[in-house]
N, C-alpha and C positions, 0 to 999 in steps of 0.2 A: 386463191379463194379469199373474197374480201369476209372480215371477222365481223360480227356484232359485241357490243361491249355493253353491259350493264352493271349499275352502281347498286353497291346495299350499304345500309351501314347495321353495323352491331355494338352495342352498345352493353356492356359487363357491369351490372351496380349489383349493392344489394344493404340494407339497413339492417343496423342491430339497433333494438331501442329496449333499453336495460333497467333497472330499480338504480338508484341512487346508490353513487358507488361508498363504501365502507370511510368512516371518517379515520384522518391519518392519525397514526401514532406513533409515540418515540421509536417504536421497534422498526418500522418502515422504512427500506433507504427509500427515499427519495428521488427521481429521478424527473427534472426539470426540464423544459423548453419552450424558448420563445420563435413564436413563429413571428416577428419581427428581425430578427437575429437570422437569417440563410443564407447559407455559400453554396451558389449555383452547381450541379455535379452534371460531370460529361454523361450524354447520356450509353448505353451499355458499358460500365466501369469497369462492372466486374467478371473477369471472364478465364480463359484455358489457353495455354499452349496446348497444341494441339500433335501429338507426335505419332502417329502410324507408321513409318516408313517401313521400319523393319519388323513389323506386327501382321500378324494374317486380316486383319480386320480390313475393310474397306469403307471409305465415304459415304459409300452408297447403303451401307446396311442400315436398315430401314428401324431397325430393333437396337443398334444405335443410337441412335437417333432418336429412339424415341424417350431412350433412358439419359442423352445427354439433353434433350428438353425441362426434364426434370431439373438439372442447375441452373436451370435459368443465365446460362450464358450470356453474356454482351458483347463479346468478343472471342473470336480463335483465332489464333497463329497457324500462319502456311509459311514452308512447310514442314519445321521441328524445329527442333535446338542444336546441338550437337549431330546431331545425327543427319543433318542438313547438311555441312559443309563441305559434302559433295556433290552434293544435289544439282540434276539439270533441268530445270523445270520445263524445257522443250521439250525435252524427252517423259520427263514424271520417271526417270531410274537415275540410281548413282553412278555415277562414272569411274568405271576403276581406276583409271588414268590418273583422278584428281585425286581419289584415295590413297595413292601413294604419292603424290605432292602432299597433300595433309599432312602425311606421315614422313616427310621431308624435312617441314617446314614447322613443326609444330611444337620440340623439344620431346626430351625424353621422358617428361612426367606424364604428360599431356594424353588420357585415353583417343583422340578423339579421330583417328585413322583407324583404330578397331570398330570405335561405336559405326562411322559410317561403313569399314568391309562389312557390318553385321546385316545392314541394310540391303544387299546387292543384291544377292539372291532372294529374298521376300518380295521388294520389288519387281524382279523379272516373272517371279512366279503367278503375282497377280496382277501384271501386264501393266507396272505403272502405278501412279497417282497426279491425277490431275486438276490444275485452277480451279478448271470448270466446276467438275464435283465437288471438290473442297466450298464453291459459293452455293451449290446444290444442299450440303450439309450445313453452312451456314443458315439460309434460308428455312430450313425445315427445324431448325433448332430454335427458331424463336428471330427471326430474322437478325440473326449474331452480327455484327461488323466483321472487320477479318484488317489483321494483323496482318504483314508479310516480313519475313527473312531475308534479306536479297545475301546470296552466297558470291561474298568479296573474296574469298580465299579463292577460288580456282575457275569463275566464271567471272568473265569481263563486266564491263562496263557498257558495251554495247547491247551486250544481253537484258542488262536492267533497264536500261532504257527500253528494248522490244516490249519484256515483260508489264512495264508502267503504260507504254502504247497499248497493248493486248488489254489490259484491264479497263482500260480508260475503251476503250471503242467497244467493249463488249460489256459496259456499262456496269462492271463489278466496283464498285468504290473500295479503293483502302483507306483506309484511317489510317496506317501508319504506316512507313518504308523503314524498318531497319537493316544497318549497315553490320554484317557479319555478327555471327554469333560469338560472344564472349571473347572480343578480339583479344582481349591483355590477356590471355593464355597462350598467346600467340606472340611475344612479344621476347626479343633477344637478338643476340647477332647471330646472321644468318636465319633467321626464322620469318614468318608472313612480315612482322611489322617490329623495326627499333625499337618504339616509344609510342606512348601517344598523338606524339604529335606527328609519326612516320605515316600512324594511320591514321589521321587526318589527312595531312597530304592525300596519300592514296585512297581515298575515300572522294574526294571532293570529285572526280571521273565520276562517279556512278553518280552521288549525286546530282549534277549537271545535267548528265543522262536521263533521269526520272524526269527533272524539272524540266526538263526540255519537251517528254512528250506527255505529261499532266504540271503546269502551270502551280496547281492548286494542290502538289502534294504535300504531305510531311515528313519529313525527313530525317531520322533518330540517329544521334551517335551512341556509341554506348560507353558509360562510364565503369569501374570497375567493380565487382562484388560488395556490399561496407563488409562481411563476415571476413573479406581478406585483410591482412596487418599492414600493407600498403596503400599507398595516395598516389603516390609520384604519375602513376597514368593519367588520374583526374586532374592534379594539378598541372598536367603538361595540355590538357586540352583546355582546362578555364584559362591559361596564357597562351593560348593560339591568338596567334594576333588576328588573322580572320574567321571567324566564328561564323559560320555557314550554316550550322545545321539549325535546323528546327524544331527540335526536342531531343530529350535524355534519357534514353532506357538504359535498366540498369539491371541485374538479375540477385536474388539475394538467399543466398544458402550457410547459414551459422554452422560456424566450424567449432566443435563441440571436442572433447576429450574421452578419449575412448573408454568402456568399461564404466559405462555411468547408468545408474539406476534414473528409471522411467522418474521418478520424481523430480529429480536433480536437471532432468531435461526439460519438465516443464518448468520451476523456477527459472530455469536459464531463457528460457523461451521469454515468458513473462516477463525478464528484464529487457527482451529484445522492444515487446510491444511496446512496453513504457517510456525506454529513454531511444529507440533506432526506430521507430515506425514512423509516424509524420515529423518528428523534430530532427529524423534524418535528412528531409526534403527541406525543411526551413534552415536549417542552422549546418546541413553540408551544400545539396542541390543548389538551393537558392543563392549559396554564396558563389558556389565554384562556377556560376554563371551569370554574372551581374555584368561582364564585359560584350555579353550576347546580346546583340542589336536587334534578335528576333524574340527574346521574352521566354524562351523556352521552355516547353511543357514537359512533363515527367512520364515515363512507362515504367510499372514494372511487369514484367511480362514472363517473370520465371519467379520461384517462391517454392519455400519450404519448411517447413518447421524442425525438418534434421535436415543432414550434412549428405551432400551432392557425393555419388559416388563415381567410381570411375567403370563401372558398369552397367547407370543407370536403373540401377537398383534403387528400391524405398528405404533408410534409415530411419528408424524410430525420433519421433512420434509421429511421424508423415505415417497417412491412412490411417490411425486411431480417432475415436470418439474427441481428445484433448488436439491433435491435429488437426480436425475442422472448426474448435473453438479458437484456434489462433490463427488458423487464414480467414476465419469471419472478423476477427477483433482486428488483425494486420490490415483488412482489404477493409474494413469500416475507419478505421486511428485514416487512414491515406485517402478516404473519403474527405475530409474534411478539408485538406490542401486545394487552394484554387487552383495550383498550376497544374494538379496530379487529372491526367487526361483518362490513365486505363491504370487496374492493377490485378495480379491472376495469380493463380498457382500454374507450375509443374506437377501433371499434366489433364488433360482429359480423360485419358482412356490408362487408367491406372488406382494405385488405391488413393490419391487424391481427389479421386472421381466417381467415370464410373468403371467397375473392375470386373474382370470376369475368371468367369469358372474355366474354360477352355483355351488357349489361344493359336491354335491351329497354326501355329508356327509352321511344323513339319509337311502340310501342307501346298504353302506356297513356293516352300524352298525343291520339296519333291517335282514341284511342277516345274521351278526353276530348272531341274536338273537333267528332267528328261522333255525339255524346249517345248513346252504349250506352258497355254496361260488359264490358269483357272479362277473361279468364281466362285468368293468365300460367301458371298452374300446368304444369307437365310441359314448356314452353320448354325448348329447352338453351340455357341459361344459361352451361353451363361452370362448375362447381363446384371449386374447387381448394382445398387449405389454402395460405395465405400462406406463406412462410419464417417470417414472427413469430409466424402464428398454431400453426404446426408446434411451434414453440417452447412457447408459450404450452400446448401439450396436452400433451407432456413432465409439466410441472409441478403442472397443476390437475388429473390425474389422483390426484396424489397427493393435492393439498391439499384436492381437494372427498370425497376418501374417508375421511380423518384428524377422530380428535376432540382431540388436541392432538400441540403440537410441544413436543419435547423443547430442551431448554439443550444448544447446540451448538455446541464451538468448532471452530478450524481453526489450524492451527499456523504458524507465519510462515517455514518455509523454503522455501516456495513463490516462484515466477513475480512480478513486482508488476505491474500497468498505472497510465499515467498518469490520473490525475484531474483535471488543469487543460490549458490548450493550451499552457505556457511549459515543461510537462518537470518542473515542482519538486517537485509533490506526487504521490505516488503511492498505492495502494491493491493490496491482495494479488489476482491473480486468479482464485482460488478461493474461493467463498462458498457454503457448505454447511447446510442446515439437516434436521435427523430429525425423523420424525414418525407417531405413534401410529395406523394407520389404524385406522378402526373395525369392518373388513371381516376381523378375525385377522393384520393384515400389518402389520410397519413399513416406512418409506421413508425412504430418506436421498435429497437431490433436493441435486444439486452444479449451478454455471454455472463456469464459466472464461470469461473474458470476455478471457483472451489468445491468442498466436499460438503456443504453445507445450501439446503436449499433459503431462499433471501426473501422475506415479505417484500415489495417493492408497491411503493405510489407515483402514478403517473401523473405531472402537473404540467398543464399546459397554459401558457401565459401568464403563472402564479395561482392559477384553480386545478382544483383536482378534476380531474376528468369522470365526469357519471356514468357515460355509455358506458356499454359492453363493447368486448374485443373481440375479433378471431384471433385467438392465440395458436398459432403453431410453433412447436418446438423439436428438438431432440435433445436427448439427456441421457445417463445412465451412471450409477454409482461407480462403475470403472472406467477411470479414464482411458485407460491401454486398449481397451476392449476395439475389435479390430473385425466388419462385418464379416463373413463365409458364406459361401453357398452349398449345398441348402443351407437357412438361414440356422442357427444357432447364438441364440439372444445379443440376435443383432440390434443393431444402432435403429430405427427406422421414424420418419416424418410422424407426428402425432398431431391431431386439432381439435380445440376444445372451444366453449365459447365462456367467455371469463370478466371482470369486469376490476373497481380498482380495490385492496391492491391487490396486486397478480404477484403470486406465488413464485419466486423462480428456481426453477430445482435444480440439483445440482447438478455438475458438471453439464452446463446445456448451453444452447443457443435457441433463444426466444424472440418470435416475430410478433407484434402484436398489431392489427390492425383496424380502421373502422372507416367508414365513409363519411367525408365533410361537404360534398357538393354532386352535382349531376353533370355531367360534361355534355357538352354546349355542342347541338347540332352544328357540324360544319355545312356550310354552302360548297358544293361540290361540283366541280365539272372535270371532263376529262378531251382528252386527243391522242390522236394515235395517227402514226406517220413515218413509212419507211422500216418498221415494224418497230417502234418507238411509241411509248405509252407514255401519256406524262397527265398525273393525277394531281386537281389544284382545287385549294380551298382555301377559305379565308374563313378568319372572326375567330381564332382561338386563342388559348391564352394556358399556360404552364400546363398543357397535356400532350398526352404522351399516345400516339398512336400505332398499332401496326396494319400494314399497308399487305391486305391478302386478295391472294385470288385464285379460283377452280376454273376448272372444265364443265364441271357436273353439279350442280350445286346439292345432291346425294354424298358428293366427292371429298376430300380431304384440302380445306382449306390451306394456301401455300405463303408464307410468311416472304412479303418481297424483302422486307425494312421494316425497322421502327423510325418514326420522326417524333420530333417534337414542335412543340406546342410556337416555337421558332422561322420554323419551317410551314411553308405555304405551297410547296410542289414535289411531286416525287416522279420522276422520271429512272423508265427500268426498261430493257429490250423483252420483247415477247418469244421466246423462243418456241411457243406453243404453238402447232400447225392445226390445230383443231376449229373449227371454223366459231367457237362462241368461248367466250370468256368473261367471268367475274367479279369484281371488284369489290371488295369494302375496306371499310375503316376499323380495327375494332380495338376496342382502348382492352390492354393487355392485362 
């Protein structure tokens, strides 16, 4: 049945025109930016690993999905962390077979042949997890990019090559190919990989493989933890004499001291973001890869504000209110690096995210047990945002709608918190960074990470700023504070309309935003062939579009992509059989 297609475009503005904003005073930090001064940012930065394997939840739950929209994701990871590295993506189940290779292969400290038996049975129970779905949930999220894992420990090389073929003809794009999870834990005699440089060798098969049937992939090694007290893996791969790969993911979970008060965790935190967050990328990344003929761009694709356990478990301050002020301020500091491509937390579906009341665990493993496959879909779950993850959509609102961040300082009459647990060293509480969005808006996105709320004036180009803002925030005088369901003075999104200076309360993370232009009809044509859609426009300039389309225009618009303002065609497969489909453009 031949389709008809039509175009619409939607178009999202809206003005605040304010009184003359408050003249500045000593008491005001300051927070400066020139829009002269901008470093281009990838666009969806900020994003999720994505881990369901051994969770009752599925891709497809629709109430999901609606609550992981709300973070404004730019990216997820298919298809986990650990809990991957026996993963058969042909199948969407774990392989016992390679479960016990893992656990062969992987030393005695190592959880990581428990995390994936944990998986087996959840898996079977709800019949799998698949690409397809996982770009299904991308798509409905805000059209997310997607990350892949390619599992080096017990699936070949041949297999990633299909997998890289599979997504390439069915027109899924990855942004990024990485080569096994967390390999240096994997690293000794007799274990997956020597050294660094063992797993290079053995890596360069797969990738070969990929590049062979996408041309135009990217291709990640991974360097090792900085929270770990070792190099020797990084520096065995910056002296690889053939440097192949095409960027650097890296995972980072600070390794803390047991029996330490919530406070002592955040100083320690806060020394993290000061001296490890972007000066980790310039003055370790950028050195241990100056012999890389490819230029290599950065991933961080795992994150936390406590210590990784060997369960999988959350460690304090991960999911508190002060938790999502430091994956907003870690994933903004790594904004500012040109070569930094993506950076996320650990994980989506958790209290860095969004968390839930129920998890129907026993469910799928029940069905695992007695051989049918069931369907969690539409369960109550209990859907909630974290207090981090609350945080965390504050922020990647801004930063997954921006095509660069302006040079932004912050004035030092401010508040300071401590950065060590002995009191000596301290850091300013306000950390501010502006940014170009690509939607006709800029954003200035502030954290305070103290107990004390901050006058703040906003100046742009050396003038105070007059308009009014939409400010949205989250705050609460306890940092520890950790949301529940039902809610019990939870963490939750607030929006006020405000103008300068703007207030910033304590313990928060502050979006502030306003409109400086009208985005520019595009000239739009389209074709379609072989059931191949390809959507083309011309005349734009630093905007940021997403790329949707219905069955019904009653219907629930479907998020194909976001592009930018870069970008002049968007080609996607129509898997819809329905004989009319809709098109538009709509600035996000």
């Amino acid at each position: 049945m031949k389709s008809s297609i039509a175009i619409l475009l939607l178009f999202w503005s809206s003005l605040w025109f304010g009184s003359k904003g408050l003249a500045q005073t000593g008491t005001n930090v300051v927070v400066s930016f020139s829009t002269t001064n901008a470093t281009p940012i990838n666009l969806g930065f900020a994003g999720f690993t994505t881990e369901l394997l051994g969770k009752g939840e599925e891709y497809g739950d629709t109430n999901l999905q609606r609550y992981a929209a709300m973070l404004s994701p730019g990216w997820l990871l298919f298809p986990a962390g650990t809990t991957g590295d026996a993963f058969n993506w042909t199948t969407g189940l774990t392989d016992t077979n390679w479960v016990n290779m893992v656990g062969l292969f992987s030393g005695p400290n190592n959880p990581a042949s428990n995390l994936c038996a944990g998986t087996a049975q959840a898996l079977l129970g709800k019949g799998g997890v698949w690409f397809t779905n996982f770009a299904t949930l991308a798509e409905n999220v805000g059209g997310a990019k997607i990350i892949v894992c390619i599992n080096g420990f017990t699936d070949t090389n041949t297999s990633a090559g299909a997998f890289a073929a599979y997504a390439l003809s069915n027109h899924i794009h990855v942004a990024a190919w990485e080569l096994c999870n967390e390999p240096y834990l994997f690293q000794g005699t007799n274990y997956f990989f020597t050294n660094g440089t063992d797993y290079a060798n053995k890596m360069k098969p797969y990738r070969d493989a990929i590049k062979a049937a996408d041309s135009n992939a990217i291709v990640a090694v991974f360097f090792s933890d900085p929270g770990r007290p070792s190099m020797v893996w990084d520096n065995q791969l910056a002296g690889y004499s053939n440097q192949w790969w095409d960027a650097v993911v890296y995972h980072y979970y600070p390794q803390f001291p047991s029996n330490v008060s919530f406070a002592h965790l955040m100083a320690m935190d806060n020394g993290i973001l000061f001296s490890n967050s972007s000066l980790f990328v310039t003055n370790v990344l950028m050195a241990e890869t100056t012999n890389n003929p490819n230029n290599p761009t950065f991933l961080l694709t795992e994150f936390a504000p406590g210590d990784a356990t060997s369960n999988g478990s959350e460690s304090p301050p991960t999911s508190s209110l002060y938790g999502g002020i430091y994956a907003a301020e870690m994933v903004m500091r790594l904004s500012t690096c040109p070569r930094m491509s993506f950076a996320g937390s650990y994980q989506l579906l958790d209290g860095a995210g969004v968390d839930t009341t129920n998890d129907f665990w026993n469910a799928v493993t029940k069905a695992a047990s007695g051989h049918y496959v069931t369907n969690t879909v539409g369960l109550p779950f209990g859907y909630f945002l974290s207090a981090q993850g609350s945080a965390e959509a504050v922020a990647y609102w801004a930063i997954n709608r921006s095509t660069a961040v302006y040079g932004t300082s912050v004035s030092t009459n401010g508040p300071t918190v401590p950065m060590d647990t002995n009191g000596v060293g301290t850091m300013p509480a306000i950390f501010a960074l502006a940014y170009q969005g690509g939607n006709g808006k800029r954003y200035v996105v502030v954290t305070n990470k103290g107990s004390n709320a901050v006058p703040v004036q906003i100046l742009q180009d050396g003038a105070a700023l007059t308009n009014q803002f939409l400010e949205t925030f989250v705050t609460g005088s306890d940092p520890s504070v950790v949301n529940v369901n039902p809610p019990s003075n939870n963490i939750v999104m607030q929006s006020l309309s405000g103008s300068n200076p703007v207030v910033i309360p304590e313990y928060s993370v502050v979006r502030l935003e306003w409109v400086t232009l009208s985005v520019p009809e595009p000239i739009l044509g389209v074709s379609a062939r072989n059931g191949i859609q390809n959507i083309r426009w011309a005349g734009l300039t630093n905007v940021i579009y997403n790329v949707e389309s219905v069955t019904n225009l009653r219907g629930r618009w479907t998020t194909l992509g976001r592009v930018t303002g870069g970008q002049t065609n968007f080609s996607f497969t129509n898997w819809n059989a329905c004989p009319q489909q809709f098109y538009r453009l709509a600035v996000p």
